[in-house]
N, C-alpha and C positions, 0 to 999 in steps of 0.2 A: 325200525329206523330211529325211533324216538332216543329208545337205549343210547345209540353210538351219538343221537346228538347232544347228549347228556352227559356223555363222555365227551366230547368236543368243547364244550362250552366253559369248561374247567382250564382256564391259563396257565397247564404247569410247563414252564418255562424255565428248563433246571439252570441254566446260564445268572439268571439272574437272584440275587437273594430277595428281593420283593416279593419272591414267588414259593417262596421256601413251603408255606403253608398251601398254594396252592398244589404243588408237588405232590404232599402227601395228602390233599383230600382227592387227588386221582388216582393213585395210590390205596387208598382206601376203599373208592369208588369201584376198582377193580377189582380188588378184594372181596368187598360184601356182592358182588355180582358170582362170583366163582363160589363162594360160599352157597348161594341162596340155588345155583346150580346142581349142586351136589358135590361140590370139593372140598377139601380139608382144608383152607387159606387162611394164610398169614403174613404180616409186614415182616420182612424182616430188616435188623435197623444195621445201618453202615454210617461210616463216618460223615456220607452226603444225604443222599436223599434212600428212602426205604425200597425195600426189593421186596416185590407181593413174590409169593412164593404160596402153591398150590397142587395138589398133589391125589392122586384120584389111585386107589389101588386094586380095585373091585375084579380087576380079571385074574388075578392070582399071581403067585409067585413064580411062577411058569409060561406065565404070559411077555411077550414082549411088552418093555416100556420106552414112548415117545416121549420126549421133552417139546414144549413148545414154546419158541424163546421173541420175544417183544420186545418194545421202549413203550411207557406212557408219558414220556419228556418231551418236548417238542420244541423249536427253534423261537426265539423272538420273532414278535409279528412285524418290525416296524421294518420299513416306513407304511405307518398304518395308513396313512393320506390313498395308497397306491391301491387298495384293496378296495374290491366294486361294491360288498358288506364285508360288516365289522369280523375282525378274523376268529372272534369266537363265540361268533353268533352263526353256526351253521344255516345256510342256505341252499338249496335246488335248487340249479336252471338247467338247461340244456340235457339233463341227465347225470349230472355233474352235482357233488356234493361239494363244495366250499366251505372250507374252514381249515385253521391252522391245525395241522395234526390229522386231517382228513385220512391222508395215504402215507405221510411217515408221524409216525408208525402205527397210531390210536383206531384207524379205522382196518389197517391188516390185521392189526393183532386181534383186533374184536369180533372180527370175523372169524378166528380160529374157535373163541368162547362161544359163539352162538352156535356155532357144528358142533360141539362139547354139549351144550345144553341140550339142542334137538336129538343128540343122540339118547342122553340122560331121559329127557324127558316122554320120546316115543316109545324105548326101548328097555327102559329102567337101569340098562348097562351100555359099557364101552369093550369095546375089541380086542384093546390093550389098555395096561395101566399108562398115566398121563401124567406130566408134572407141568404144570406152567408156569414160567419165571419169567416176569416184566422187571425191570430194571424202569429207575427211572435219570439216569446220568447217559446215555448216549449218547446227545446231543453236545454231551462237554466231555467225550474223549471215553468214558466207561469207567471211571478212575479208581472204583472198586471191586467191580463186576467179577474181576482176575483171581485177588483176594479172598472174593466169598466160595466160586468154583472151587477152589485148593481146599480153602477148612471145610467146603460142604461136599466134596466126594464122592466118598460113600453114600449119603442121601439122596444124590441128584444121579447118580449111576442109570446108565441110560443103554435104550439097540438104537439110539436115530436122536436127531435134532433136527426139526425143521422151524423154518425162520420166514415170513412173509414179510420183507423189507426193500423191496426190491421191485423193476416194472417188468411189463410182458415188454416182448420188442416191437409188437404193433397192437392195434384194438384186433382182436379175436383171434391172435396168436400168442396162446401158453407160451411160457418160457421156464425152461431150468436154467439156474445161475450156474453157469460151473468155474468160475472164477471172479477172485479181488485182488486188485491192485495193495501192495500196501506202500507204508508212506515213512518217508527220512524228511520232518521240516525242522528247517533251523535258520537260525538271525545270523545274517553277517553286519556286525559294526566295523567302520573302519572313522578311526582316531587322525586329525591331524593336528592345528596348531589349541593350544588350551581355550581358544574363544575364536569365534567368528572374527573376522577383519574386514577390512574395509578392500574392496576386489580393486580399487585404484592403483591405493597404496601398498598392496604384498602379491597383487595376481602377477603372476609370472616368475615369482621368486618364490610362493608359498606353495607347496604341494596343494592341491584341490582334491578332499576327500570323495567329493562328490565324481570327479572325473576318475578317480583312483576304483570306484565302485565301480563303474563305470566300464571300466579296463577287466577292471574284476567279473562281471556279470558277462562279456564280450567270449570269453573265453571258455566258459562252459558248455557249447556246444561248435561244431566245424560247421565246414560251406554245405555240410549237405545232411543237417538236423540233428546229427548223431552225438548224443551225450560224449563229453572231450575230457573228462574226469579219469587220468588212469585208474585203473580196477574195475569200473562200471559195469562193466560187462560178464564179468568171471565166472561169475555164479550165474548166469542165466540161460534159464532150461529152454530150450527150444521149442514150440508147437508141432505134436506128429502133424505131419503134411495133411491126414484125413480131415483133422480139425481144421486146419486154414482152408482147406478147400469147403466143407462146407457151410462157413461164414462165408465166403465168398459168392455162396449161394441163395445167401439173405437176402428179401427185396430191403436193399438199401441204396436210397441214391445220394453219392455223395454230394451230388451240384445243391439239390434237394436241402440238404445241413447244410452246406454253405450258405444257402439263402437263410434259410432258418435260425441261424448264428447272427446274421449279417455280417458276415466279413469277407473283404472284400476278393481275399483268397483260401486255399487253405496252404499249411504247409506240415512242419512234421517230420521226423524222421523218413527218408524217401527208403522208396523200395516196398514199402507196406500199406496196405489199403488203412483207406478212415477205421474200419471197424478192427482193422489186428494191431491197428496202432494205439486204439482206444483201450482195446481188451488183451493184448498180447503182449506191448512192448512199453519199456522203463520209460519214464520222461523228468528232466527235470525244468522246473518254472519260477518264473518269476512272480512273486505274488503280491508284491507291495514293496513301496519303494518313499523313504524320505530324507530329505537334507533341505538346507538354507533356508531362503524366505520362498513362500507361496502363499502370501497374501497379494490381496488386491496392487497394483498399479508396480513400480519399482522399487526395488532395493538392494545398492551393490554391494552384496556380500558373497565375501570367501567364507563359507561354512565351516566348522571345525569339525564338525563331523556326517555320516554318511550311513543309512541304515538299510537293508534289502530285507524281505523277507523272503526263502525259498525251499517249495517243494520239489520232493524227486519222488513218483509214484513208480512203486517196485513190483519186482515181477518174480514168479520163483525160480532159483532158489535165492535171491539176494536178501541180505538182513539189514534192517534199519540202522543196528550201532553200524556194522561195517560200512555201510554210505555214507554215513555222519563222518567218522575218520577219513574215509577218503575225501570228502568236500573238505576238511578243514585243513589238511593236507594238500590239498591243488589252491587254497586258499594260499595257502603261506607260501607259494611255490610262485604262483603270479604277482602276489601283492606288491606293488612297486613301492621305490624305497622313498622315505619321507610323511609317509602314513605308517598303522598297525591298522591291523586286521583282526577283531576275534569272530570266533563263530562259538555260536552254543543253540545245542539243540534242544528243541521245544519238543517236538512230539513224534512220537511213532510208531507201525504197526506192522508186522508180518504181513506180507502176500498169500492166498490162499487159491489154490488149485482142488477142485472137486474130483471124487471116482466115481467115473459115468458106467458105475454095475452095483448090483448088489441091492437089497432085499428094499433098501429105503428108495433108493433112486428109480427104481424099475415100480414101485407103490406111487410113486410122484409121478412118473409119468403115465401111469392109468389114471388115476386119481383127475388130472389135467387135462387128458383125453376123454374121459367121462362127461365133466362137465362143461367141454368149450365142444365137444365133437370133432377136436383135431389134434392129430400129434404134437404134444409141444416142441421147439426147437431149444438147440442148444447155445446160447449166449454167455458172454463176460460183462461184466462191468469195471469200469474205469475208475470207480472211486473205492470206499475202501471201509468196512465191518470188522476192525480186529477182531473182535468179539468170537467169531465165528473160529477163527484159528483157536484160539482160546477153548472152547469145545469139545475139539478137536483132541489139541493136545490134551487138556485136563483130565476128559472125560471119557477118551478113545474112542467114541464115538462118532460115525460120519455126519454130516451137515449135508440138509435139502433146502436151498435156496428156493423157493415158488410162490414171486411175488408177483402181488393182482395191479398194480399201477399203469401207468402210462406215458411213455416220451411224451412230454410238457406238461406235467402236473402241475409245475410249479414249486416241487418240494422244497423248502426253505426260501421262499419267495413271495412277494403279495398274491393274494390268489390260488393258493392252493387249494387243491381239489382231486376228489376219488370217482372213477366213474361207479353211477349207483351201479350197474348190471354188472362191472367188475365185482363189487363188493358181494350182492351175490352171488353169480358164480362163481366167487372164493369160496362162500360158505358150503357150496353143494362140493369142490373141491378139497378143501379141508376135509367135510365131512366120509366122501370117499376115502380119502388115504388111510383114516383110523379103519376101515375096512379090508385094503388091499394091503396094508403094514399088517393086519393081526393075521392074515389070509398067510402072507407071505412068509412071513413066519413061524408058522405052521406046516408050512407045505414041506 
């Protein structure tokens, strides 16, 4: 355990440039760890921060080879106030490892290195050949991840990816991911008079950008939750019925999340349960909002301008440009007159949909069974890994989601934390699948 907290206590914080150097000494750090293992490791340098890249051949040309894909980036710790110890000074309690980076991503991916080593080390070989690529931009989008896949190809040539980035759905129930949301986020500004005015003297004569947003943001969804954007919906695959029905079989209690949220209701696209509305269906959000004054006590001002920011998490088959045009298109279409309206998109990512068969998927779920003692189940998640699509396409190869976390870790929040017995029963997990992947494809 020393190891990973050694690995923890390193601030690489790729958001921030203070941190630049930190970056690459974990970077580094994970480097000479895979090296002193038995890998061939190397940085390799990109326009941000370095991609350790590592690379194990010893079962032959004939052998199947797994990729196994990380982040050693991890989010800003602040507001550091809120954290019970300092967030990279790894700490035990409860069974519970505390630290930033604990469970995304530094302490799954390290768990993949230590079943690597103990294989290395008890058995002087591995099942299959192995490549391991940590990336250290994740946390800021992947912004060359895409880039190095293309020019390194033929290198990285792979039968499987698997990815530990992700949680079980309960303590002592494995999960396979078989699906990601992806994402269309973009800025609506809307323009009115060249300067802020005085709300005495022009309100009721001056258009109000902020009520103009307002208007704006109203109309993005109907009386009964459902995204109000023509095209929306067009490209959207629908869930075989077996799958809805057996998330509906999950112990999940929605009243349960409701309290756990605190809010005072839930709401949502109607017709579809918390969990297919989490993992199954589009949504678009409001995610920040500002105009006029909001400081302390009074001030009557007509604002001149009006700013939203807004997510739409997607669903397959929709594409992120195609939402972006349709939002700027329903933009122009409502904007009422005596404002502009622009919109420009910031960021976004493919949807990903998993195949629940075949030689990687069917290894992961022995592999998971092996070490928890129980079938894993099949879950979505709501948020969103382009990277994985990325893979996918580049690489042709399938993606095995099987990650060791927990509903409320905390991940990008004060207080993060991995459960110790998760971490290792990942490692006895990990270490299985290099067994049941070389088995399986052989067989």
């Amino acid at each position: 355990m020393h190891e990973l907290f050694d690995f923890l206590r390193i601030p690489s914080v790729s958001a921030r440039s203070e941190h630049r150097d930190d970056c690459r000494a974990a970077a580094q750090w994970l480097c000479d760890k895979l090296t002193s293992a038995g890998f061939t490791a190397s940085l390799e340098e990109t326009p941000g921060h370095p991609i350790v890249l590592a690379e194990w051949r010893g079962a032959g040309p004939g052998a199947p080879t797994l990729l196994v894909y990380g982040h050693y980036d991890v989010q800003p710790a602040e507001p550091l106030e809120l954290w019970t110890s300092p967030a990279f000074e790894p700490a035990v309690r409860d069974g519970r490892i505390y630290a930033r980076g604990s469970v995304d991503d530094k302490g799954q991916l390290y768990l993949h290195v230590k079943a690597l080593q103990a294989h290395l080390a008890v058995r002087g070989t591995l099942p299959v050949n192995v490549i391991v690529l940590a990336e250290g931009e994740e946390e800021v989008g992947s912004v060359n991840l895409e880039h190095f896949l293309e020019q390194n190809r033929d290198r990285l040539r792979c039968d499987g990816v698997v990815i530990s980035d992700s949680t079980m759905f309960a303590p002592g129930t494995p999960s396979i991911l078989s699906s990601l949301r992806g994402l269309a986020y973009v800025q609506i500004d809307v323009q009115g008079s060249t300067s802020d005015l005085h709300s005495g003297m022009y309100g009721g004569a001056v258009v109000n950008p902020a009520m103009a947003l307002a208007r704006i943001l109203a109309t993005l969804h109907d009386a009964h939750g459902r995204v109000a954007i023509a095209g929306f919906y067009d490209t959207v695959q629908e869930w075989p019925a077996a799958v809805r029905a057996q998330m509906r079989t999950l112990p999940f209690n929605e009243e349960h999340f409701r309290r756990e949220v605190g809010s005072p209701a839930l709401g949502g696209e109607q017709g579809y349960t918390v969990l297919e509305q989490l993992w199954t269906r589009p949504t678009c959000e409001v995610n920040g909002l500002l105009s006029g004054y909001t400081g302390e006590g009074a001030k009557t001002v007509l604002p001149a301008v009006a700013m939203a920011k807004v997510s739409c998490r997607l669903v397959p088959d929709q594409d992120p440009r195609t939402v972006e045009r349709l939002i700027t298109e329903h933009v122009a279409r409502v904007t009422p007159p005596g404002v502009t309206a622009t919109v420009t998109a910031l960021h976004g990512g493919r949807p990903w949909r998993a195949e629940l068969s075949g030689p990687l998927h069917d290894a992961g779920v022995a592999a998971l069974e092996a070490a928890f003692g129980t079938t894993p189940v099949i879950t979505g998640e709501g948020g969103s890994i382009p990277v994985v699509g990325d893979f996918e396409r580049i690489l042709g190869a399938p993606v095995l989601l099987m990650g060791f976390g927990l509903p409320g870790e905390n991940a990008h929040a004060p207080d993060e934390w991995i459960s110790v017995e998760n971490f290792r029963q990942g490692m006895r997990a990990a270490a299985t699948l290099l067994d049941r992947f070389g088995a399986a494809r052989h067989s």
